[in-house]
Structures are given as C-alpha cells and as structure tokens.
C-alpha positions in Angstrom: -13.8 -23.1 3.2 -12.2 -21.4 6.4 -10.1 -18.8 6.3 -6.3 -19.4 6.9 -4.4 -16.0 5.9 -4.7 -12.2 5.8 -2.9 -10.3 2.7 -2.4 -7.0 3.4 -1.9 -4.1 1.5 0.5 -2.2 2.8 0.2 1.5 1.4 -2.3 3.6 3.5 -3.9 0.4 4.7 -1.3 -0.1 7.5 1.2 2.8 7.1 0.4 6.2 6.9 1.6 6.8 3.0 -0.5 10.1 2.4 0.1 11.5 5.5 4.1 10.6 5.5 4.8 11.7 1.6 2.6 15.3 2.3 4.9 16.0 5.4 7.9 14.8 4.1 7.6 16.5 0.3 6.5 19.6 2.1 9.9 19.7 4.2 11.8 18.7 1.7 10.4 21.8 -0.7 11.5 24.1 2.3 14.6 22.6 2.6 15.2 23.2 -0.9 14.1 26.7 -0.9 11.6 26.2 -3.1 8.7 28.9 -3.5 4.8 26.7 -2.8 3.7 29.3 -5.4 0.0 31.5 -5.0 -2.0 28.1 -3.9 0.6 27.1 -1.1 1.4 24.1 0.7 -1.6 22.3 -0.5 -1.5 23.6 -4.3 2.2 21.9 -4.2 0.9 18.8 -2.5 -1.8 18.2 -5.4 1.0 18.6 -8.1 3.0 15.9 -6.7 0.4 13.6 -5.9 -0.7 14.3 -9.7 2.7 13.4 -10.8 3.5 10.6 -8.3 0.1 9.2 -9.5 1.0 9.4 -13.6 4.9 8.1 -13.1 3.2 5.2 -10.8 0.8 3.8 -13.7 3.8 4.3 -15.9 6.1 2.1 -13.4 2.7 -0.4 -13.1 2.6 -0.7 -16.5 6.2 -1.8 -17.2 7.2 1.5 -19.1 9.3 2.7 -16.4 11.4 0.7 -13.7 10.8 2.1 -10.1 14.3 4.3 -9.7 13.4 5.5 -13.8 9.8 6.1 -12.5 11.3 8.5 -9.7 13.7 10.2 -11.9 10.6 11.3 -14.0 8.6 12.3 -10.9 11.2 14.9 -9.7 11.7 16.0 -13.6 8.1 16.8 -14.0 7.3 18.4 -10.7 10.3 20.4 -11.3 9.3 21.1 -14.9 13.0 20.7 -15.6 14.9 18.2 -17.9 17.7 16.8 -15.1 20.5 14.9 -16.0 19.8 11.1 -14.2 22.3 12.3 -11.5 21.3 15.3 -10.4 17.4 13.6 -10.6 18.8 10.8 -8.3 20.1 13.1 -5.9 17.1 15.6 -5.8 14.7 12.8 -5.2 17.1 10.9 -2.5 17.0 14.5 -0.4 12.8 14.2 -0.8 13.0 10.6 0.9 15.3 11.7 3.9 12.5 13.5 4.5 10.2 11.5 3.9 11.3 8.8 5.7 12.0 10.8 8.8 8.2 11.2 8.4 7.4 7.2 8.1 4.1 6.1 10.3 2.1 3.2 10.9 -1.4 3.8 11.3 -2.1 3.8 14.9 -4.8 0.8 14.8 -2.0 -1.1 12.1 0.0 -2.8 15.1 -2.9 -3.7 17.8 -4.7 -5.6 14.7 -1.8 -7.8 13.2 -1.3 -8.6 16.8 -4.6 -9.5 17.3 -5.1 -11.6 14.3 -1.5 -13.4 14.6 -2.8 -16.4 17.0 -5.3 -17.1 14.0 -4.5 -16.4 10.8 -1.0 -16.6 8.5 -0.6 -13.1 7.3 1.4 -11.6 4.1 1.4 -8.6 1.7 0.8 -8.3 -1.8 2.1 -4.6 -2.8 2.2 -3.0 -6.3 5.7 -1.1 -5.0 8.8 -2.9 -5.2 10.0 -5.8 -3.0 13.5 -4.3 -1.6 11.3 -1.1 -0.5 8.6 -2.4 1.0 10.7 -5.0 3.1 12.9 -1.9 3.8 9.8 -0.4 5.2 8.3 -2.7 7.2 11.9 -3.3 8.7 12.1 0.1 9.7 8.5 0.6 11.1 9.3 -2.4 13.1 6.5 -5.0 11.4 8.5 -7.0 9.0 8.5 -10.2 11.0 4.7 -10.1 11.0 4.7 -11.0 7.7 5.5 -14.6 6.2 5.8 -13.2 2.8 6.4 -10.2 1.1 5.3 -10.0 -2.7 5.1 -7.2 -4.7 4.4 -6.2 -8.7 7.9 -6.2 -9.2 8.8 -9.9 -8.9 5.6 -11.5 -9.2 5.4 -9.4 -12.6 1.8 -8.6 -12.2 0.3 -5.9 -10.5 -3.2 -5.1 -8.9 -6.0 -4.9 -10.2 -4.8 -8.6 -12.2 -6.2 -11.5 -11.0 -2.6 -13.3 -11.4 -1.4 -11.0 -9.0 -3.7 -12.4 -6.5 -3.2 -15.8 -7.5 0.6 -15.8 -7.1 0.0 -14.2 -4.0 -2.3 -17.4 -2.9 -0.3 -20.1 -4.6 3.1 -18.4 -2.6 1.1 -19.2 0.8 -0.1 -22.7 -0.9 -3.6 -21.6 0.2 -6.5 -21.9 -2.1 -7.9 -17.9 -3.0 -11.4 -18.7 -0.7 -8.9 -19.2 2.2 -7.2 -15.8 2.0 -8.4 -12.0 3.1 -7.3 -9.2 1.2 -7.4 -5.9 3.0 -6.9 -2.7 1.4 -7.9 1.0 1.1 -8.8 0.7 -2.5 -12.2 -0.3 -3.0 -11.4 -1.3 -7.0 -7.8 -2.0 -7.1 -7.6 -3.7 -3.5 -11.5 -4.8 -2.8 -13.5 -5.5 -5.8 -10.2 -6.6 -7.7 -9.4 -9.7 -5.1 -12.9 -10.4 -4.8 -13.0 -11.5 -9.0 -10.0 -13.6 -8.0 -12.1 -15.3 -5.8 -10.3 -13.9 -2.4 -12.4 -11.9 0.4 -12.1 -8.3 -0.5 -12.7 -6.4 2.7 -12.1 -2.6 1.9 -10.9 0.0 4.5 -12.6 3.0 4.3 -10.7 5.1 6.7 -12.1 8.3 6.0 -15.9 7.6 5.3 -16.1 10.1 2.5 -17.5 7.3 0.7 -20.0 6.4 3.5 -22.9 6.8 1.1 -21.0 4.7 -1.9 -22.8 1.4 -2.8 -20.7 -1.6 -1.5 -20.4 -3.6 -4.6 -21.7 -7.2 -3.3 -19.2 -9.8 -2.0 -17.1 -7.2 -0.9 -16.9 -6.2 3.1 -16.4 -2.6 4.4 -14.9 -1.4 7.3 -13.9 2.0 8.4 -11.1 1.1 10.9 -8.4 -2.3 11.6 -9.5 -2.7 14.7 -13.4 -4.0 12.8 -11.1 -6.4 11.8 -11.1 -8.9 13.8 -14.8 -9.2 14.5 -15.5 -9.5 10.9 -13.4 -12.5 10.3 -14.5 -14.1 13.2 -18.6 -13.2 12.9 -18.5 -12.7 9.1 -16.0 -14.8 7.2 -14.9 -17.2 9.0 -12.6 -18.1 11.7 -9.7 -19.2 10.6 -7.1 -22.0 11.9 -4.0 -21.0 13.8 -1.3 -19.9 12.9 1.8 -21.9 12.5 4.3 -19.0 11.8 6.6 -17.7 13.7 
C-alpha cells in the first residue's frame, strides 16, 4: 500500500519547543525580577519543565482545559495560590516572551518542501487547535499543512489509537498510507505504529543512539533522512494534489 501523506508532529519535531520555552521562561523570570535561586538558570528550567509536564497530562487527561492547565502551571511554579486574573496575566507576560523566542528547526522548512511534490501532509498535535494553527501561522508554515488536528477537537490524544485514526479518516487515507513523524519514540513512534501508521521516530539528539528500535518503527536522527527513507524504505508516495 503506497504511501500518500506525512502527519507531523509539530512540538520539537518541527519547531524548536524546548529550546523556545527555556529562552523565553528564562527572560520572562528576569523580567519579572525573579531570583533563579542556588541551582540557577537551569535549576529554574527543570522546575518548569516538571510543572509544564504534570499540568500537560492533567490537560491530556481531560481534568484541566488548556487556559485552566496554564493557570495551574504559573500557580505551582510560583508556589502561590493566584486569583484566575492575576494567573492569566502572569502567564500571558511568560508567552510574550516566549513567543518572541518561537523557532522552526532549521532542517523543518527544506523537508516539508521537499516532500510537498509527493506526499499530502497534516499534523496531529496533543496541544490545542486555535494554538497550534496560531503557530504555524506565525512561523510561516501553516499553508503546508492540509489539516490541522489536535487532542482538543478530535477528543483523543496520543498515545490512543483513535487519535490516529481520526487523524487518517480526516485525510480519507487508510492508516498504511500515512507517516507519522515525531520526536517521541512511545507517544509519537511506537504509538502510530499499533494504529497501523508508519512510526518514523526523530531522534535529534542521539542520546538514545544505543536504545533498541522497537521493530516496525523507523529512526532517524535529522528531517532532512526524511526523504530518502520514504522513497528507499516505505514507499514512494503519489503526488500531491494540495495546494
């Protein structure tokens, strides 16, 4: 069965999330006159991501919605109990700066450009719809994309297999004619390769070099692999017929 569309994730796959949030939460701390405390900048950066990662699952799991979820991230950093107001407008100072910090990847562009003559691409994201489209708006990709579906509206959320299959059934494509590309090798790889999608999972730092690839599932350390595994690997897909 040939391949006819690439789902991305979006979220240190093709932007820079970690390296955007750690310069834009560090700024904002400054700004705020915040003291980094005995372990410094990077002692405050593994609190947040600690926090981020706890009011995430909570969001995931549908205790939270995603402007609640942030309310509780800037209460618990904070260790403080803030009124919803004054919550909302300490975490809306964080994302000036963190958006000022907003990157793709550099190999992110060159591959969706490569594979557009080919293959139909979309995302499937576990954030919300309206910021995700925001995003990609603003880092200039959004028309790349035929589709845009996140947790929030589908109503499932990686690792489920319904998310995955919404995602397929949206581009009216079987599951064996889709890629999924992400930089989780559970959530993103292993988790579309049970749905019966190719899990291809982007290892961009190689710390896990030494990890056994669970079978089925397709590594690569960079996008710009990307290409040359559909085409010598997978499959080579039709073209495209957006845009």
């Amino acid at each position: 069965m040939a391949v006819r569309a690439v789902l991305w994730d979006v979220d240190d796959t093709l932007f820079d999330y970690t390296g955007s949030d750690r310069r834009g939460v560090l700024r904002h701390l400054e700004a705020e006159g915040l003291a980094l405390g005995d372990g410094g900048a990077e002692s405050a950066w593994r609190l947040w991501r600690d926090v981020m990662e706890f009011q995430f699952a909570r969001f995931l799991a549908g205790e939270l919605g995603f402007r609640e979820h942030r309310r509780e991230r800037a209460r618990a950093f904070l260790g403080a109990p803030l009124g919803d107001a004054e919550a909302d407008a300490w975490f809306a100072r964080y994302i000036a700066h963190y958006e000022a910090a907003w990157t793709l990847f550099p190999d992110a562009r060159p591959a969706l450009d490569a594979l557009a003559p080919h293959y139909r691409q979309a995302v499937l994201s576990n954030s919300a719809t309206r910021h995700q489209k925001r995003k990609l708006r603003t880092l200039g990709v959004r028309r790349r994309f035929e589709r845009v579906l996140c947790a929030d509206r589908i109503g499932r959320a990686k690792p489920d297999p319904r998310a995955f299959h919404a995602a397929c059934a949206a581009l009216r494509l079987a599951p064996g004619q889709v890629v999924y590309v992400g930089d989780q090798l559970w959530t993103d790889a292993v988790a579309a390769r049970d749905a019966g999608l190719h899990g291809v999972w982007l290892d961009r730092t190689g710390e896990a070099a030494e990890a056994v690839v669970p079978e089925g599932v397709r590594r690569i350390g960079g996008l710009g692999e990307l290409p040359l595994l559909l085409r010598g690997v997978i499959d080579f897909g039709a073209p495209s017929t957006f845009g």
